[in-house]
N, CA and C of each residue as an Amber inpcrd file, in Angstrom:
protein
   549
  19.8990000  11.4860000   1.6090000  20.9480000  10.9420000   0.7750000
  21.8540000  10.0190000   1.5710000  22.0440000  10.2870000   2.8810000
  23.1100000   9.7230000   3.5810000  22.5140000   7.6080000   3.9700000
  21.5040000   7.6580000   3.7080000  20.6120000   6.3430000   3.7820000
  21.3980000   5.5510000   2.3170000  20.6470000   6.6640000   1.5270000
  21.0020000   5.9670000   0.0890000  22.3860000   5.5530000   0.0450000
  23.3420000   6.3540000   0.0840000  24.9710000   5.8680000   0.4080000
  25.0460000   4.5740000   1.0320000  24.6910000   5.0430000   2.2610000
  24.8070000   3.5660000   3.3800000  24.4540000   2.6990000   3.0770000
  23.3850000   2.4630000   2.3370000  22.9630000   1.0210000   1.5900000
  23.8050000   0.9810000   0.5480000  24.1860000   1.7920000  -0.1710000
  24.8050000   1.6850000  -1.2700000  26.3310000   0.7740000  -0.9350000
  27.1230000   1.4340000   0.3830000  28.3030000   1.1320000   0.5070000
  28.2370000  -0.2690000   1.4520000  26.7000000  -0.6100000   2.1490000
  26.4420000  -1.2200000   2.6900000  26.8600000  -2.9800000   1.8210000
  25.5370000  -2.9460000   0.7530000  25.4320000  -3.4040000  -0.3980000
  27.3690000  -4.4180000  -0.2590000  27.9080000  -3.0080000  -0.7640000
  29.7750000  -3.3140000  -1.5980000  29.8740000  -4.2750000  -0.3870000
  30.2320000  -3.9550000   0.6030000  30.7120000  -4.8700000   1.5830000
  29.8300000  -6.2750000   1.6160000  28.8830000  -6.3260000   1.2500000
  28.3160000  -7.6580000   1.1900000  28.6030000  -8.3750000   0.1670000
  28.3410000  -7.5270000  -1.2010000  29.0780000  -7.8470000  -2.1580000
  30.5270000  -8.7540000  -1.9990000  31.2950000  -8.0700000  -1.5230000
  32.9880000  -8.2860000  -0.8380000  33.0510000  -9.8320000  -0.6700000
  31.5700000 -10.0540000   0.6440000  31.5990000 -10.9700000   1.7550000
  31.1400000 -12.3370000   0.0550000  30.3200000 -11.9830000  -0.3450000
  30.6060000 -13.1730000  -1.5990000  31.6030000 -13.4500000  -1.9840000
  32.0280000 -12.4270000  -2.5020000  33.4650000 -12.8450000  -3.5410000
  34.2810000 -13.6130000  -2.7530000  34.4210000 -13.1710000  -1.3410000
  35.4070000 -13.9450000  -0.5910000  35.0640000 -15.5380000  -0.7240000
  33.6180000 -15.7410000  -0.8890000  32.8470000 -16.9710000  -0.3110000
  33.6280000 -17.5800000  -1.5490000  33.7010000 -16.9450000  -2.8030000
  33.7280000 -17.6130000  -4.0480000  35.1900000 -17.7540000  -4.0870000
  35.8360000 -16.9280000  -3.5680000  37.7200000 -16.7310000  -3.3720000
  37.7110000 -18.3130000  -2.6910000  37.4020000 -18.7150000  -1.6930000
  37.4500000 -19.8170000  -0.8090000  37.1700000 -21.0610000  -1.5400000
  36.0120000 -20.7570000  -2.5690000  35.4500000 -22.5210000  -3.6380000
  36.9610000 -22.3770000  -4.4860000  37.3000000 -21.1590000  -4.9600000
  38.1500000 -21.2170000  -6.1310000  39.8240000 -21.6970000  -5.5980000
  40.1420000 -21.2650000  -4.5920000  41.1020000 -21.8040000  -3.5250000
  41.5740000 -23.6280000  -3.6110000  39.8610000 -24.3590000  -3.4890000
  39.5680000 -25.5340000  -3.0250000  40.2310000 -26.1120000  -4.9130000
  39.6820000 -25.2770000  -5.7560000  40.0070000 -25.8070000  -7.4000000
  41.3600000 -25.4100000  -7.3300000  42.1260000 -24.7550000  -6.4360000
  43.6920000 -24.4750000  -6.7570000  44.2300000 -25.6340000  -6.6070000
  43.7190000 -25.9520000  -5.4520000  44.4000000 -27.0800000  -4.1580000
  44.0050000 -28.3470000  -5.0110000  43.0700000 -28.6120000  -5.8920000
  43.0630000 -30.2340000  -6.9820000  41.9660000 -30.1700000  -6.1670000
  41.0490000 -30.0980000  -4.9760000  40.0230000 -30.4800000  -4.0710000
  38.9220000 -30.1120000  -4.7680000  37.5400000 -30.6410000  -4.6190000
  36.4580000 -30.4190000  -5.3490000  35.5190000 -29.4890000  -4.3180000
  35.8020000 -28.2220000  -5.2610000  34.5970000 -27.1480000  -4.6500000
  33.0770000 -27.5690000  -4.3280000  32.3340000 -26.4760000  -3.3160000
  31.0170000 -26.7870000  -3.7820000  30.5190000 -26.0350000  -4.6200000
  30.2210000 -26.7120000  -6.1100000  29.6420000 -26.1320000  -7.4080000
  28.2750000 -25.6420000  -7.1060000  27.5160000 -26.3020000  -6.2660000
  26.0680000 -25.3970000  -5.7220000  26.5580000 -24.2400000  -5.1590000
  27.0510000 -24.2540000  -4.3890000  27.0390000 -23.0330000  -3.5640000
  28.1300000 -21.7920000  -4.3300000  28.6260000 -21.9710000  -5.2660000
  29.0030000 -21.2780000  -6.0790000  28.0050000 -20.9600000  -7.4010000
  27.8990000 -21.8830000  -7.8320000  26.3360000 -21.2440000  -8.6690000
  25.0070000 -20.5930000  -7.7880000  24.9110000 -20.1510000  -6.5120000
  23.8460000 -20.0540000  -5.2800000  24.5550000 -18.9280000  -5.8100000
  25.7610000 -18.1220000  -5.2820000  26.6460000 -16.9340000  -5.2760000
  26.5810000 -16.1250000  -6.7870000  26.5640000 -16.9100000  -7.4500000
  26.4860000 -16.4230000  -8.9170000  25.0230000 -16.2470000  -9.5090000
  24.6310000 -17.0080000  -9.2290000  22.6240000 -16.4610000  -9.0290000
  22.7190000 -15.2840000  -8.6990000  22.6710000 -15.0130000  -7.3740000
  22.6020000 -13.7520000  -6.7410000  23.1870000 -12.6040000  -7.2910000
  24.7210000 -12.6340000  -7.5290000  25.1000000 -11.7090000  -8.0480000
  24.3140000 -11.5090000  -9.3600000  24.2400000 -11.8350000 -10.1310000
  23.7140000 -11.5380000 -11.4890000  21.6960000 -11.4010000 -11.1320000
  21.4540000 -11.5210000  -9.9640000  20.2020000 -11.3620000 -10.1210000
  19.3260000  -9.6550000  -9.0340000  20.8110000  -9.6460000  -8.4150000
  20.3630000  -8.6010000  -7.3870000  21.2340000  -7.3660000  -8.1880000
  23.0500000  -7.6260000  -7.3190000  23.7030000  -6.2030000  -7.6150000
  23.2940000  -5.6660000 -10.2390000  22.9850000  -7.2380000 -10.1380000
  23.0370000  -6.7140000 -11.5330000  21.7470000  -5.9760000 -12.3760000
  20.6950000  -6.2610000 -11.4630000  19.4170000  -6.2040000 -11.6960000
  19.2440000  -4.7480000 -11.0580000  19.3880000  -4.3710000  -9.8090000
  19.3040000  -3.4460000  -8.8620000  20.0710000  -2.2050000  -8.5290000
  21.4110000  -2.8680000  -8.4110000  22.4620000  -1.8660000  -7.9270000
  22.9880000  -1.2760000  -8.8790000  23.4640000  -2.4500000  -9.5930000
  23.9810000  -1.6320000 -11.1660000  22.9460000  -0.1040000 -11.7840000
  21.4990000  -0.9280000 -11.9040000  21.0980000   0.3280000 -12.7620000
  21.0200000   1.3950000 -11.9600000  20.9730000   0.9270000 -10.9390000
  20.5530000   2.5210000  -9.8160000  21.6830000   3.3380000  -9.9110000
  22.6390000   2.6130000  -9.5820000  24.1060000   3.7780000 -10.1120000
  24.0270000   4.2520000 -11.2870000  23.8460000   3.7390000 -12.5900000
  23.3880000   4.1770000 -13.6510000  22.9200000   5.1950000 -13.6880000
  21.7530000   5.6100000 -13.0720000  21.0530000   6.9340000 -13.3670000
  21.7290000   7.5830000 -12.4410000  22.2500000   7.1620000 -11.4230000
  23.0640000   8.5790000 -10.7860000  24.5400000   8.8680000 -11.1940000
  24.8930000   8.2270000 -12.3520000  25.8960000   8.3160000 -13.1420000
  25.3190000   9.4610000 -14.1140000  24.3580000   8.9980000 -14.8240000
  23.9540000  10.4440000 -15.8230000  23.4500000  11.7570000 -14.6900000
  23.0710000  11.7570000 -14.3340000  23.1230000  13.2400000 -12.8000000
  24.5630000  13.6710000 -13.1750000  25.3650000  12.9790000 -12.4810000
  26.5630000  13.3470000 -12.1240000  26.9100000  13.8600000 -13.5060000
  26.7770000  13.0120000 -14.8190000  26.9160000  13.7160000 -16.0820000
  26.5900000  14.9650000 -16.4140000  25.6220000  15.3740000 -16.1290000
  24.9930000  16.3460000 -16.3800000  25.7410000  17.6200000 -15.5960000
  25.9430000  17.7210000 -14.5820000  26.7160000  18.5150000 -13.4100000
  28.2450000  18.2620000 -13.5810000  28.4850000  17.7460000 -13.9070000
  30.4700000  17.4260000 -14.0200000  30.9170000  16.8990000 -15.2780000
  31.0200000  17.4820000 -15.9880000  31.8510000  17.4690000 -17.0190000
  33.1080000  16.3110000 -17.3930000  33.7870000  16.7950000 -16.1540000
  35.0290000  16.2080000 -15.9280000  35.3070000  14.3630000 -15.7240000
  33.7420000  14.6250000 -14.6240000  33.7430000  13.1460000 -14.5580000
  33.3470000  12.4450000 -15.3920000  32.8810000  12.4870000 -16.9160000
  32.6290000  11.5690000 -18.0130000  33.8360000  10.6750000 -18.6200000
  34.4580000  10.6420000 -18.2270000  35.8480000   9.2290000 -18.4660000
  35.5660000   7.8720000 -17.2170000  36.0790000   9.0060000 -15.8820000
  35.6540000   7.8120000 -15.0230000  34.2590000   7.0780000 -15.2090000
  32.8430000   8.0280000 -15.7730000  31.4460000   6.8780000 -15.6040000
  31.7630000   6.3440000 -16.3480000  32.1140000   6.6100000 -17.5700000
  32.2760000   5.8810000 -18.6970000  32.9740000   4.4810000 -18.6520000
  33.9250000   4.6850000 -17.8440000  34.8340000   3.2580000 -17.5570000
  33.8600000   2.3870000 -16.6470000  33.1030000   3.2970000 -15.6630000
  31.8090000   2.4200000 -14.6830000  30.7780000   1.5030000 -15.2230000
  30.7300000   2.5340000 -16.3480000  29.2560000   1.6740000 -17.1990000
  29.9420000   0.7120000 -18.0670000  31.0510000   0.7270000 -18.4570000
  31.8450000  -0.4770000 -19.1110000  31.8680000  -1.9200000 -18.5250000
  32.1220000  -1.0600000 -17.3750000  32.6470000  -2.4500000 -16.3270000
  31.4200000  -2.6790000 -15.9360000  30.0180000  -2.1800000 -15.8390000
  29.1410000  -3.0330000 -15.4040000  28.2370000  -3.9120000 -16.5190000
  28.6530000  -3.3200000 -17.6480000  28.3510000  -4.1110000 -19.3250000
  29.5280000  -5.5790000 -19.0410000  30.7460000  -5.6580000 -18.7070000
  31.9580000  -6.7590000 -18.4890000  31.3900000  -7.4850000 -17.3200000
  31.0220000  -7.0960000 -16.2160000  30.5670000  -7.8520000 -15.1470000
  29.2850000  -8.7530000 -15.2640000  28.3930000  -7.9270000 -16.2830000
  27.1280000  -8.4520000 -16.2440000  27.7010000  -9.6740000 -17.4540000
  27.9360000  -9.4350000 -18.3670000  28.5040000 -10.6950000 -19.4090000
  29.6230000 -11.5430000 -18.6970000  30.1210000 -11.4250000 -17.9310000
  31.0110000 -12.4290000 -17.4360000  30.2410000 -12.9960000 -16.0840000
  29.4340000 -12.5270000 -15.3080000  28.5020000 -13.1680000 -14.6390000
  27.6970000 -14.2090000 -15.3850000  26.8590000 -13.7030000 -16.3480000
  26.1390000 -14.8230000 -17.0450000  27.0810000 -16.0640000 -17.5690000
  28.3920000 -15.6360000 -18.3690000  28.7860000 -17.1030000 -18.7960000
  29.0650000 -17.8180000 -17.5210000  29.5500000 -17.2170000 -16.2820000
  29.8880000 -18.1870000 -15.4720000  28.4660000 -19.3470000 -14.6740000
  27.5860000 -18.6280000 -14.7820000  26.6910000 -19.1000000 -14.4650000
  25.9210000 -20.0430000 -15.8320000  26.3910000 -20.1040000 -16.4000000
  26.2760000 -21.0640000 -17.2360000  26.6950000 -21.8810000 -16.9270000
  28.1200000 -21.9330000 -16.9930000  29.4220000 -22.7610000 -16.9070000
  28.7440000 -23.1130000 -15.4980000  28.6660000 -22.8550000 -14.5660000
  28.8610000 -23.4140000 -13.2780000  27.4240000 -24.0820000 -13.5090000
  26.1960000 -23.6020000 -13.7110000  24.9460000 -24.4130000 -13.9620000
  25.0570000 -25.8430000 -14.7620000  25.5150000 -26.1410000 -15.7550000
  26.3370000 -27.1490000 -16.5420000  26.9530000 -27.9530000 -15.6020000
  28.3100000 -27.3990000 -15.0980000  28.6530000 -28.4910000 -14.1200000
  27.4870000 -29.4760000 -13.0890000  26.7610000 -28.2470000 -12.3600000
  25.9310000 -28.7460000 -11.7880000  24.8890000 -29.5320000 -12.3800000
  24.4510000 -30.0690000 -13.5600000  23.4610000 -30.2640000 -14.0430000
  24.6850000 -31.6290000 -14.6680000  25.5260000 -31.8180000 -14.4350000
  26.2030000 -32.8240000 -15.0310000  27.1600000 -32.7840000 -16.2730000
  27.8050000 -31.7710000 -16.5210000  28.5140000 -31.7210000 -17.6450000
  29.9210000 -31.5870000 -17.0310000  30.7910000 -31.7340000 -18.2440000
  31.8510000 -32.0100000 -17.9740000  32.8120000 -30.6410000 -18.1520000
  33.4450000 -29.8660000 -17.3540000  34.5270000 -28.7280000 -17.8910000
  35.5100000 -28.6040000 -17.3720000  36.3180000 -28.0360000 -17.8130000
  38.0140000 -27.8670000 -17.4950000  37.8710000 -27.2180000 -16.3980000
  38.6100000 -27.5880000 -15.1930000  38.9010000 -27.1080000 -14.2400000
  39.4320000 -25.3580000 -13.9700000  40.7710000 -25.2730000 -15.4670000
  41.0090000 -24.5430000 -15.0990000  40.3070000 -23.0690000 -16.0560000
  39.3840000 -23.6100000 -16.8930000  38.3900000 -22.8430000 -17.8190000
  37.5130000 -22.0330000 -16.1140000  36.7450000 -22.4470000 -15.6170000
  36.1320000 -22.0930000 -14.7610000  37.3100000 -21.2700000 -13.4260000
  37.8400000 -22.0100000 -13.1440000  38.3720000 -21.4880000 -12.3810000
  39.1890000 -20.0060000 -12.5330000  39.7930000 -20.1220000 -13.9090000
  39.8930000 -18.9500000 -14.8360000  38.6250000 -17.7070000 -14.8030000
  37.6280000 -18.2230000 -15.1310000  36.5610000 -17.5240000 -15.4640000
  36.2670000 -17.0530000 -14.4480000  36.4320000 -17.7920000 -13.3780000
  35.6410000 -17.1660000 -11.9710000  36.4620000 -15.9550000 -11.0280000
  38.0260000 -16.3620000 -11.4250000  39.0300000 -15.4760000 -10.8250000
  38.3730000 -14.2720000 -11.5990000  38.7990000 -14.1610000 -13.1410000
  38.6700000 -12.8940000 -13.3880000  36.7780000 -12.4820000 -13.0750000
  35.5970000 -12.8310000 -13.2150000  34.8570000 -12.3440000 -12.5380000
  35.3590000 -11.5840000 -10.7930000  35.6400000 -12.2780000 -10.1810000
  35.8190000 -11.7500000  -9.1980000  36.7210000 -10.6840000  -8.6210000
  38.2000000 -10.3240000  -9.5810000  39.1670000  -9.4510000 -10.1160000
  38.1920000  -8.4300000 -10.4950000  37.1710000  -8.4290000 -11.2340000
  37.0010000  -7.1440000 -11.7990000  36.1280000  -6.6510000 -11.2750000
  34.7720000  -7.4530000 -10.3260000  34.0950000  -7.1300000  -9.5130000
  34.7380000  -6.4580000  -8.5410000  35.9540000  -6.9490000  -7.9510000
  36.7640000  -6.2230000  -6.8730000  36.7540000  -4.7540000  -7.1060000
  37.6660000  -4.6370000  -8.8590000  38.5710000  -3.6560000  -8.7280000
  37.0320000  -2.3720000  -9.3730000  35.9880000  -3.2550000  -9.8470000
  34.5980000  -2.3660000 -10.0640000  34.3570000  -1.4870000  -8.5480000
  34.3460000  -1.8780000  -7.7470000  34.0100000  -1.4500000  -5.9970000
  34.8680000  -0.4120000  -5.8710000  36.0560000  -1.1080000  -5.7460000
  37.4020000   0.1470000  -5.2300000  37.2850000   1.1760000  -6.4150000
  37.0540000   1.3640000  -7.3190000  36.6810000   2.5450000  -7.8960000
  35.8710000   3.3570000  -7.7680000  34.4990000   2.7920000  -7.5430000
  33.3740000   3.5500000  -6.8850000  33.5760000   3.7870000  -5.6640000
  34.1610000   3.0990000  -4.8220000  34.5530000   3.6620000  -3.4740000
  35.9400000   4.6140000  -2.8820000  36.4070000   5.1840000  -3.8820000
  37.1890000   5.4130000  -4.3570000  37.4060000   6.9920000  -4.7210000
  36.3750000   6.7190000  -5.8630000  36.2270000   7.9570000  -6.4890000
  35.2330000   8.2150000  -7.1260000  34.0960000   7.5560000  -7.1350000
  32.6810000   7.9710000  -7.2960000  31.9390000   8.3640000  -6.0570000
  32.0080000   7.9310000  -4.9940000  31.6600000   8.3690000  -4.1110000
  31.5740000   9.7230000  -3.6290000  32.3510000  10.8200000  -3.9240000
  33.3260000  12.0630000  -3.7490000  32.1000000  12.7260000  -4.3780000
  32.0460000  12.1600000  -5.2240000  31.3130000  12.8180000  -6.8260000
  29.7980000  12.6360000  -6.3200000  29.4530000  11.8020000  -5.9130000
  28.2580000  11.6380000  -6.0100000  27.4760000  11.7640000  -4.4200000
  28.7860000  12.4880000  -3.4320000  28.5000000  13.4270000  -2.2870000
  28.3270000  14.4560000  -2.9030000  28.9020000  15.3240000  -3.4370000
  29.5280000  16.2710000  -4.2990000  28.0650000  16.8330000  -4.9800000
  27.5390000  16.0870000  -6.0100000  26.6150000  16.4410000  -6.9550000
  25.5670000  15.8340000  -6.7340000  24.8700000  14.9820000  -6.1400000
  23.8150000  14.4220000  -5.8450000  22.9940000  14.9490000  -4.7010000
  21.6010000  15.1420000  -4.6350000  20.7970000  15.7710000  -3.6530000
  20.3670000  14.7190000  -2.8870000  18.9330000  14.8920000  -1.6610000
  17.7410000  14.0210000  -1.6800000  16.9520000  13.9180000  -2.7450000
  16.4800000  15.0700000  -3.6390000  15.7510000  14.9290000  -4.3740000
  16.4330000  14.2080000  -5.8260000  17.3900000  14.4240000  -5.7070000
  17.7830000  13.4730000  -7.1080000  18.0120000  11.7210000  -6.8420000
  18.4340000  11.7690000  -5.4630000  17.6520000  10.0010000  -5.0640000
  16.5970000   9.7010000  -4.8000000  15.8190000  10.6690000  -4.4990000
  14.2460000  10.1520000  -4.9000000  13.6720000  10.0350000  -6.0200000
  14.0490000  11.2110000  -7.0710000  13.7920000  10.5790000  -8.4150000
  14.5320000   9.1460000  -8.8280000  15.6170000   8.8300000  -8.2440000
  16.2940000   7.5020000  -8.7800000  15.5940000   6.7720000  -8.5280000
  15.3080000   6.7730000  -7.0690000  14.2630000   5.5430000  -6.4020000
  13.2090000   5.5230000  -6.9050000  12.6010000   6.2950000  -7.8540000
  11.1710000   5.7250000  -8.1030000  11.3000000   5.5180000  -9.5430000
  12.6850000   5.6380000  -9.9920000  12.8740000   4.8790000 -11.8920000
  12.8340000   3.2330000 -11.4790000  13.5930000   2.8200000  -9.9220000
  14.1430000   1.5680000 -10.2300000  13.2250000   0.3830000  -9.0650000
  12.4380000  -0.5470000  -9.7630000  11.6660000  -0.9270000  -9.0230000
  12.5200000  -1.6100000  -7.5210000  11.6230000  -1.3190000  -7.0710000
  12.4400000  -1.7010000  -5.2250000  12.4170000  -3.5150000  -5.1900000
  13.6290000  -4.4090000  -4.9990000  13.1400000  -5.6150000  -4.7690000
  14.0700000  -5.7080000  -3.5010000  13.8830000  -5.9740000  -2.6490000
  14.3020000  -6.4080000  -1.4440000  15.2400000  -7.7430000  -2.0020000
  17.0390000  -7.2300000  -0.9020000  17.8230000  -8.0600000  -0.9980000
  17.3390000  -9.1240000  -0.7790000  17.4680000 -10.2320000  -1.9390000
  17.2940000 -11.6790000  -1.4020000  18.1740000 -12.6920000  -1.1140000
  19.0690000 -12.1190000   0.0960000  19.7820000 -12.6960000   0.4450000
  20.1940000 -12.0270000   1.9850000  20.7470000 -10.5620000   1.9790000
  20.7370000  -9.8370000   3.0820000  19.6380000  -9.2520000   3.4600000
  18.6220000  -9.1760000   2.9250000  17.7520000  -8.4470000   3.2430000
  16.5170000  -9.0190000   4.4300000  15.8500000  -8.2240000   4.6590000
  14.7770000  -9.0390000   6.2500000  14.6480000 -10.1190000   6.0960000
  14.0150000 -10.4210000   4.8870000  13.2690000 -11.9150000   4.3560000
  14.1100000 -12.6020000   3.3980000  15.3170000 -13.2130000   4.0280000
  16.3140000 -14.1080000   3.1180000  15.0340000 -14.7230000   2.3310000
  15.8280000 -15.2370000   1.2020000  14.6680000 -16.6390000  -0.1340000
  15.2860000 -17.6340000   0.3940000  14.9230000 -18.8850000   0.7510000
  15.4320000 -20.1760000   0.9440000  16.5460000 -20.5680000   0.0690000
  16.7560000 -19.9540000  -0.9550000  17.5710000 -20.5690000  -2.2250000
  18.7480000 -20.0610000  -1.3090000  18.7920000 -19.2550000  -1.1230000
  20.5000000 -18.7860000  -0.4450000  20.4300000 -19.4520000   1.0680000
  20.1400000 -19.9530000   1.4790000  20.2780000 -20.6960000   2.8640000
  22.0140000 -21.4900000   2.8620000  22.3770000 -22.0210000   2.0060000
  23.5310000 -22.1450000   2.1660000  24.5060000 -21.4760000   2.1250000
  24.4180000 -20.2200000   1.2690000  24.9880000 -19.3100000   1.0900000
  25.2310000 -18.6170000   2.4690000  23.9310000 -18.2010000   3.5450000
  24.3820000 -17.7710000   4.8370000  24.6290000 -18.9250000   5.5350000
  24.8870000 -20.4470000   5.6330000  25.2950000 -20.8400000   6.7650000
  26.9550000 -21.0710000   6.3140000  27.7180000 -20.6750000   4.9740000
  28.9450000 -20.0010000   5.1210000  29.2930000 -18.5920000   5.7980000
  28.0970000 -17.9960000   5.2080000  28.7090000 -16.7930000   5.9610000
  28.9920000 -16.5090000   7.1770000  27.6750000 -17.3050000   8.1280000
  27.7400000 -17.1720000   9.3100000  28.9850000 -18.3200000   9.8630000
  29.6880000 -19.6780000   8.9790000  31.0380000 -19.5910000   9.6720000
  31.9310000 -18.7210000   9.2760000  31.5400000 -18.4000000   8.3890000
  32.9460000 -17.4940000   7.9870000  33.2400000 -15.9440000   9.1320000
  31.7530000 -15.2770000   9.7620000  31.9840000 -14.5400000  10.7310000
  33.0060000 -14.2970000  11.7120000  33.8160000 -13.5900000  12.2040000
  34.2030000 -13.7370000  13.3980000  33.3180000 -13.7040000  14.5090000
  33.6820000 -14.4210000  15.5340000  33.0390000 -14.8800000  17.2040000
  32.6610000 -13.6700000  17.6840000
């Protein structure tokens, strides 16, 4: 179990290391300066194609576990699985919106920039909850054997982005990250 966590909490912090990437384009739209709209639609790909595809559902089923064993905790999943129904729909419009720009259309600065804050607001405050106070719970009530049954509901795709074998599509995506590193 202690693997599964570590990737799990591993994951959030990478997670984090986006949002920041996207905190920094959205910064550049504060300042009147023109973001890079690729590399913000690169960020928004990802999110909606990994943590939403992958991470999300995997918590999912160890959300109903935890259901099943704790009583108590059915308010907090309940608010979890909300917010990952809000994240996943506000990921897609932005990636619309930002695909559009990129493809040549015209949108309000502060429509997107709007859109992208609160994506990234609720992605935040999605984390600090699970890290927070799902975590506890899901030391608490979760086995090895109930993450091995998880792991074999949810097909395995290797991070494509942190993972061994980056995809070329995010190549820009890490040569921010790697300035954004400290020395």
């Amino acid at each position: 179990m202690s693997n599964t966590l570590s990737q799990w909490q591993t994951e959030h912090v990478n997670f984090a290391k986006l949002l920041d990437l996207l905190d920094a384009q959205l910064d550049l739209f504060h300042q009147g300066e023109t973001p890079h709209y690729e590399l913000m639609l690169d960020i928004m790909f990802y999110m909606t194609h990994y943590p939403d595809v992958v991470h999300h559902p995997k918590e999912e089923l160890a959300f109903a576990r935890i259901r099943e064993r704790d009583g108590g905790a059915g308010q907090l999943l309940d608010t979890l699985d909300r917010q990952h129904v809000e994240l996943h729909r506000l990921g897609q419009a932005l990636v619309t919106s930002l695909s559009d720009i990129v493809n040549g259309s015209i949108a309000s600065r502060a429509s997107i920039e709007t859109a992208a804050r609160n994506y990234v607001a609720t992605f935040r405050n999605h984390m600090q909850l699970e890290d927070t106070e799902l975590l506890a719970l899901v030391r608490r009530h979760l086995t090895d054997k109930d993450w091995s049954a998880i792991n074999t509901k949810i097909r395995h795709i290797e991070d494509p982005l942190f993972g061994r074998n980056p995809e070329r599509r995010y190549a820009v995506i890490e040569e921010h990250l790697e300035r954004q590193a400290p020395a």
